[in-house]
N, C-alpha and C positions, 0 to 999 in steps of 0.2 A: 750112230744109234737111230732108232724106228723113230721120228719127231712124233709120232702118235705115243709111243709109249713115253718118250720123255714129257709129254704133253699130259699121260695118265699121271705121272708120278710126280710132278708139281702139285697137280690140282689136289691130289691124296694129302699131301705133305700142308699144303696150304690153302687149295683149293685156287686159286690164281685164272683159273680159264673159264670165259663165258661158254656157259650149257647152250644145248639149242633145247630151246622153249616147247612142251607140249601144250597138247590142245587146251588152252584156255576153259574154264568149266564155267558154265551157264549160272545168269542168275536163276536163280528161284523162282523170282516174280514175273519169268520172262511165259511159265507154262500158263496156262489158262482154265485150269482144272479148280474145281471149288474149292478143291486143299489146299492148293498154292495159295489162292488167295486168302484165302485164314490163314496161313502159314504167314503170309507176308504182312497182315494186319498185324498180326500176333506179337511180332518184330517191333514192327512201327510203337505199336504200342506202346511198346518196353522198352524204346530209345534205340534199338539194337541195328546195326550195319545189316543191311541184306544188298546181294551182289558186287559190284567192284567199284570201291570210291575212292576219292582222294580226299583224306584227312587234316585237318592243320594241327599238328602234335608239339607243341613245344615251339611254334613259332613255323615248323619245317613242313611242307606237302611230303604225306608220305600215304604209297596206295596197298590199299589194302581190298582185300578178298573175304566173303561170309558165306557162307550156304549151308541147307542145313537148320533143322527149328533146336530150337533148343529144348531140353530134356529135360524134364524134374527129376532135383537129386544127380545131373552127369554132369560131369565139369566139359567147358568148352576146351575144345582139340586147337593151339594156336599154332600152323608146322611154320617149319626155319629152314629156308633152302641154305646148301655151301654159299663160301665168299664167290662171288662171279655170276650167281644163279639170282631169277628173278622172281614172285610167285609162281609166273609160269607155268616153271619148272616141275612142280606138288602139283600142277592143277589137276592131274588125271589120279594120284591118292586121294587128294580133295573130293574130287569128286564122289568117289567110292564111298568113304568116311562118310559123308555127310549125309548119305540113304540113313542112318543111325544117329547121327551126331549134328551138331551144331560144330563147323569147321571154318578157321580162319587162318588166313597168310599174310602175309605182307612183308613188299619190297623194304630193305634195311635204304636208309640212307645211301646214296649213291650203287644203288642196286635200282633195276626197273624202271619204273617210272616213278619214282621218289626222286625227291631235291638228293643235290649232292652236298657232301658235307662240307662248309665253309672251309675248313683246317683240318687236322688230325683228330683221328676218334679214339677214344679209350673205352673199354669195355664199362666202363661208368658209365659215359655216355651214352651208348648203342643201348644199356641197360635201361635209360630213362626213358628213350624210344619204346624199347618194347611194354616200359610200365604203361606209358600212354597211349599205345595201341591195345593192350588188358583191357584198360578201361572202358575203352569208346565198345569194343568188340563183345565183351563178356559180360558187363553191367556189376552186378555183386555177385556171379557164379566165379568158381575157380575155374583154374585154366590145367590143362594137362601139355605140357611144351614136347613137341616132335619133332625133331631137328637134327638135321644131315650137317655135317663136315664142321667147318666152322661157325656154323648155325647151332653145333651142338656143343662147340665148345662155349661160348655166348650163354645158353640154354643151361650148361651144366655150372657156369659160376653166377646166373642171375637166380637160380632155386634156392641156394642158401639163404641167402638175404629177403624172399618174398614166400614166405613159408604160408602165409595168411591167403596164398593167389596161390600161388603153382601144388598143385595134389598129386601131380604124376610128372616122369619125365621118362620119354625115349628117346636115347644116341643112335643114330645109326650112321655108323661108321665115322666117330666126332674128332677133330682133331685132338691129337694127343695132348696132355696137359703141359707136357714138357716137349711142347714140339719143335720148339730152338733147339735145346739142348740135344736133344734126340737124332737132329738135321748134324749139327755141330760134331759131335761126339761117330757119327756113322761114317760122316765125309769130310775128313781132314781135311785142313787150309791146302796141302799138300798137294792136294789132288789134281790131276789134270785132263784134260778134255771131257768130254760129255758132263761126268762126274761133276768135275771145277762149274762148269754151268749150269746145271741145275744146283748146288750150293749157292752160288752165287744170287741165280732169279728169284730161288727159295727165300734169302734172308733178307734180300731189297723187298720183298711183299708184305716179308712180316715188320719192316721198319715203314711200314706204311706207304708203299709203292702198289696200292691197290683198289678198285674204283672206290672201298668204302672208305677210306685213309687211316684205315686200324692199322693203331700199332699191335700187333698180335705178340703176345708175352707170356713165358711162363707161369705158372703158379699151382699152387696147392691143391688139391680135391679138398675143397668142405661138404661139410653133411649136410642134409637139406632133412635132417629128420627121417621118420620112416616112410616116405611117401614110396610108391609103387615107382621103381625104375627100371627099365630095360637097354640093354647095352647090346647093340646089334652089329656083331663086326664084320669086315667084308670074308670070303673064304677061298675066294683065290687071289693066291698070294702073286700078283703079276709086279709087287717092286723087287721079290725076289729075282726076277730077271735079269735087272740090273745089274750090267757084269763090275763084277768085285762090291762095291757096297750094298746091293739089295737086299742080300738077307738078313745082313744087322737091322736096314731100315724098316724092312718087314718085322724083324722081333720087336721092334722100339716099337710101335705100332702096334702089335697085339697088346705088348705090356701095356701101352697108355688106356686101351680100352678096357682091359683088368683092374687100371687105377681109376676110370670113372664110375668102378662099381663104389665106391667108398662116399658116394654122394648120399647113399642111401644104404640101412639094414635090410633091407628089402628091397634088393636088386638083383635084376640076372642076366647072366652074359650069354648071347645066341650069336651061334656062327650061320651064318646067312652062305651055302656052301657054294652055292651057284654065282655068288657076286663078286665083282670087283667094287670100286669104292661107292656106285650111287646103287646101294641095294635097293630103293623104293622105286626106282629102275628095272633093276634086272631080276628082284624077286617082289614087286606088288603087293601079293597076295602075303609075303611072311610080315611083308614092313605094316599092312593094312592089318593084319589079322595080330598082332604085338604091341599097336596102337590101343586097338580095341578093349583087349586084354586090359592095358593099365589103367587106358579110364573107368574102365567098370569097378576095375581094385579100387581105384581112386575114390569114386564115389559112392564107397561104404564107408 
């Protein structure tokens, strides 16, 4: 098998492989223009993160990214890279976003330059991080969550529960909610060579063989209310490649991103036709312009 392509289809399934990082985005306070610096008072002011710091959240360093004034009436943009991925990765959608927006990122636990996680992390957990990064980042504005892979599945089970913060959310390309099962059920214990190996990397990542120590778990799509949600899926289908299992895992996989439209009555599902799994990658401009979209919904 291509180790490139085996390498695309872990990462899809679970995201498992460190990205290479784009250009890191500029603070704000770094121009020298009279706006910048009202913009950056502005902040100050308000208590509010401008440019790239390292936070104490819960006891743990975790870094985090701001740029971007904030808006009367728009909720703050917080993106979520995949598992493996670092702010980084967003810095060049960030960047974009933020000409309009008030935009922030931040490394998860044992992502980036964040502390690693003591023991194993459960999506409870990773979810009190991200409360605590809401806080320091947003003040009392809501947040709209933008979030790639398993960034998005994180994103799509912490909205139900913080309906009073989160106003919008976009998936693009999030992992499936049933994404054991879906791994499970495509590629029999049975299986041998290539196949047998990637079931095998797949399931040790989701049992917590992975820099953030999530145990990555099934479960339910809940509703998050009628907030503005968008569900951005990749459109070339390259697990179908995959001789003998790829096209089951490619269907599992559409279907998952059909079941995170259930998070919200007012969601919709975009096929992103040019992409494989990092659309905000390979199409910028759709994932930037679907962002925008929901925060403006959002904040009516």
């Amino acid at each position: 098998m291509n180790p490139t392509f085996k390498a695309s289809a872990v990462m899809a399934l679970c995201c498992a492989v460190t990205g290479t990082g784009l250009t890191g985005c500029k603070d704000v306070s770094d121009a020298h223009t009279k706006s910048a610096v009202t913009s950056t008072a502005r902040k100050a002011a308000e208590g509010l993160l401008s440019g790239t710091r390292k936070l104490k959240i819960d006891g743990r360093s975790v870094n985090v990214s701001c740029s971007g004034d904030p808006m009367k009436h728009k909720p703050v943009i917080v993106l979520m890279p995949g598992l493996g991925d670092g702010l980084e990765k967003m810095a060049g959608i960030q960047k974009t976003l933020s000409e309009k927006n008030r935009v922030c990122s931040y490394d998860r636990l044992g992502e980036g330059a964040s502390d690693k996680p003591d023991g194993p992390q459960t999506f409870a957990g990773s979810g009190k991080i991200l409360t605590g990064v809401i806080d320091r980042v947003a003040g009392h504005r809501p947040v709209v969550l933008a979030a790639h892979s398993l960034g998005g599945m994180i994103a799509a089970r912490y909205a139900p529960d913080h309906r009073d913060r989160v106003k919008g959310v976009v998936l693009m390309d999030a992992t499936s909610p049933t994404s054991v099962a879906d791994l499970t059920n495509a590629i029999p214990e049975s299986a041998t060579g290539p196949a047998a190996e990637l079931r095998a990397q797949t399931l040790q990542v989701d049992r917590g063989d992975n820099p953030e120590k999530l145990l990555i778990t099934d479960g339910k799509v809940r509703s998050a209310g009628d907030i503005p949600v968008a569900v951005i899926q990749h459109g070339k289908k390259y697990l179908a490649a995959f001789p003998e299992y790829g096209p089951r895992l490619e269907e599992d996989w559409a279907k998952g991103q059909r079941e995170w439209l259930a998070i919200s009555h007012h969601s919709k599902l975009i096929t992103a036709t040019n992409s494989e799994h990092y659309i905000y990658v390979d199409q910028p401009d759709l994932a930037v312009k679907t962002i925008q979209r929901v925060t403006s919904e959002a904040a009516h």
